[in-house]
C-alpha positions in Angstrom: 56.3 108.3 -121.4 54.7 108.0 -117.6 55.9 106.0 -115.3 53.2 103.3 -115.1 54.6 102.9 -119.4 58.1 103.2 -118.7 58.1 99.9 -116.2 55.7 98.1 -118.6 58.0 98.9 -121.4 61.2 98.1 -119.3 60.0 94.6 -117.9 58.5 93.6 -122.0 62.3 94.2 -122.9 63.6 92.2 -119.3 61.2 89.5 -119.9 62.2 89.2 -123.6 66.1 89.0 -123.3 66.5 87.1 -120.2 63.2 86.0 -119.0 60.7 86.0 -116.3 62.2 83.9 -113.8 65.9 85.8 -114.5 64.5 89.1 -114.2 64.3 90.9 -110.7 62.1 93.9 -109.5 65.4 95.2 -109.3 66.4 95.1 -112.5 63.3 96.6 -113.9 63.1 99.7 -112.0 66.8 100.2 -112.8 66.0 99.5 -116.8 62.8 101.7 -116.2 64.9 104.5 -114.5 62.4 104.2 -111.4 62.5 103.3 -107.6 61.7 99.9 -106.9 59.1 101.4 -104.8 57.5 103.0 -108.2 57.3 99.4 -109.6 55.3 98.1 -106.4 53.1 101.6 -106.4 51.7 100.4 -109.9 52.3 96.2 -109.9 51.8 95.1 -106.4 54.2 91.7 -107.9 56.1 90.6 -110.9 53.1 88.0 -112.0 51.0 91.3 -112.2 52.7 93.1 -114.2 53.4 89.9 -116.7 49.6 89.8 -116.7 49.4 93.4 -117.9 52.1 93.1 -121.0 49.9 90.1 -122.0 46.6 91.9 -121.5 48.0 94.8 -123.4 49.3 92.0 -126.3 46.4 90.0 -127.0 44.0 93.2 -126.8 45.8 94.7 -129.5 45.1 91.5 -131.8 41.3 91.2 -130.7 41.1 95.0 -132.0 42.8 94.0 -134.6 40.9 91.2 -135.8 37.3 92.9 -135.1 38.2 95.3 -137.2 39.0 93.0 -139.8 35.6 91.5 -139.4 33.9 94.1 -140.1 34.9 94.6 -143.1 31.6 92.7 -145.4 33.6 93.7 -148.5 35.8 91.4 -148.1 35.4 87.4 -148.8 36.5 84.7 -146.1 39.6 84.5 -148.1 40.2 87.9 -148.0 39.8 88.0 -144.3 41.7 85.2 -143.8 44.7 87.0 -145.8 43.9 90.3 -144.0 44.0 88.3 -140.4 47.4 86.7 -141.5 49.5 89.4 -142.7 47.8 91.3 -139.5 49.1 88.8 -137.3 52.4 89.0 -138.6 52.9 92.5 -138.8 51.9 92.6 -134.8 54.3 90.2 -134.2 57.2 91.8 -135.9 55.9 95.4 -134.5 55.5 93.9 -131.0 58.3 91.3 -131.3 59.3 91.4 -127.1 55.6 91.8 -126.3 54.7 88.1 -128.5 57.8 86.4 -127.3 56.8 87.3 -123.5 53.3 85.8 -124.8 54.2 82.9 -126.1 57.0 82.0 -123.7 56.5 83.3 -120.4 52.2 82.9 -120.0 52.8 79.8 -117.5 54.1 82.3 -114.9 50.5 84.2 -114.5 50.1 83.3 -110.8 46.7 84.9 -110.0 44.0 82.0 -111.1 41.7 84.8 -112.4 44.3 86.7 -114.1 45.5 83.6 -116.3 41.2 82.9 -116.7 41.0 86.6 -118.2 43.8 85.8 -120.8 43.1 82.2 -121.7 39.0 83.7 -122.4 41.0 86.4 -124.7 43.0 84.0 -126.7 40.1 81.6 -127.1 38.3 84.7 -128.4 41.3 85.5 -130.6 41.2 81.7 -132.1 37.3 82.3 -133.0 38.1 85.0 -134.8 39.9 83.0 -137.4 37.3 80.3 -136.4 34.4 82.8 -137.5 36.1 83.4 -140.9 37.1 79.5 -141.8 33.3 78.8 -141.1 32.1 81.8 -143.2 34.1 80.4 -145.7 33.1 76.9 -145.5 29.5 78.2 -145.6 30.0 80.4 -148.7 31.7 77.4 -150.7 35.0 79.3 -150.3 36.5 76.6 -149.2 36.8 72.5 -148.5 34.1 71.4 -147.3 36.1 68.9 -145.5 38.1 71.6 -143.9 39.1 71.0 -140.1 38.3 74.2 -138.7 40.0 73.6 -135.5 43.1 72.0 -136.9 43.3 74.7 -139.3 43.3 77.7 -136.8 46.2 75.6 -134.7 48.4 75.6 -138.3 47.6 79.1 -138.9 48.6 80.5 -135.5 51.5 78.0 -135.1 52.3 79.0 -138.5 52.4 83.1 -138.1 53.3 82.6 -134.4 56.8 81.2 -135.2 57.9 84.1 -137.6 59.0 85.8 -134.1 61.7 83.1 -134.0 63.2 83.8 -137.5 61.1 87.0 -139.1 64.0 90.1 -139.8 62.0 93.2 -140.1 65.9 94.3 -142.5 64.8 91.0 -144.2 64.3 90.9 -148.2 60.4 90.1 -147.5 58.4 92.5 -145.2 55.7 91.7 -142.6 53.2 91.7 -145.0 54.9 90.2 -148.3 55.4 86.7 -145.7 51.8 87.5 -144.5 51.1 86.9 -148.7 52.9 84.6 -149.2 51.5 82.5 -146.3 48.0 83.5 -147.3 49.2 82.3 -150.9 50.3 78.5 -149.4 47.6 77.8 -147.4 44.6 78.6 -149.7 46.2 77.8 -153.1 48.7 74.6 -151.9 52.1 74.3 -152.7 51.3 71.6 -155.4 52.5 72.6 -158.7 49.4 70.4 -160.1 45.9 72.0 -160.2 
């Protein structure tokens, strides 16, 4: 692993456990088995280097989801289910990278910086945005369907299993990423 990895994976584990604010330079090059100096040669401050776990974070779930897009064999619903137990399975494979995401995005200092990786997760939101309206247009689903509200529930939904989701767990990534597929296009209602 190069340097430039070794401080990015260092402060995702720092960031993770204690937090941004707790976390000094310091700590990270020590963690990272660097100089402090290395740590400034590649981030010239901490918010920089938050900005780059996040970058790195919400690009892998843009590649992600295009790729799932692209796949015209598959119906909304299918893409939907694929987007899901995608989402999940990121989240459990990059647990410290999401819970930096989620928790610790308020502390991107540079105005442009946090522009750049609100623009990404908006683009990451029309993804499922893109596949609830293919499926509205298809008849796939209600035509009553709140898109937006929908896409909130479905990311507030998946984003959560990073507070609770045991990869050792008796259900894997993908088996929850079923099973939530399952609820929210079939219902819980026993009643058809």
């Amino acid at each position: 692993m190069d340097t430039r990895s070794k401080i990015i994976q260092a402060a995702v584990q720092l960031f993770g456990q204690k937090g941004y604010y707790s976390t000094s330079i310091q700590e990270i090059s020590e963690h990272a088995g660097v100089s402090k100096g290395a740590v400034f040669h590649y981030f010239p401050n901490k918010s920089d280097l938050l900005f780059v776990i996040h970058d790195i974070h919400i690009n892998i779930l843009l590649e992600h989801a295009a790729h799932i897009l692209e796949q015209n064999e598959l119906t909304a619903a299918g893409k939907l289910r694929a987007m899901i137990t995608d989402l999940i399975q990121v989240l459990t494979d990059y647990k410290l990278y999401a819970i930096v995401f989620f928790q610790e995005f308020r502390h991107i200092t540079d105005a442009e910086k946090l522009a750049a990786i609100k623009k990404k997760r908006n683009e990451y939101e029309k993804a499922f945005r893109v596949v609830l309206r293919q499926g509205l247009e298809n008849g796939e689903f209600r035509p009553d369907l709140n898109i937006n509200l929908a896409v909130k529930g479905i990311l507030g939904m998946c984003d959560w299993t990073t507070q609770w989701l045991k990869p050792e767990g008796p259900l894997t990534p993908e088996q929850i990423g079923q099973l939530f597929g399952d609820m929210l296009l079939n219902g819980i209602s026993a009643t058809k």
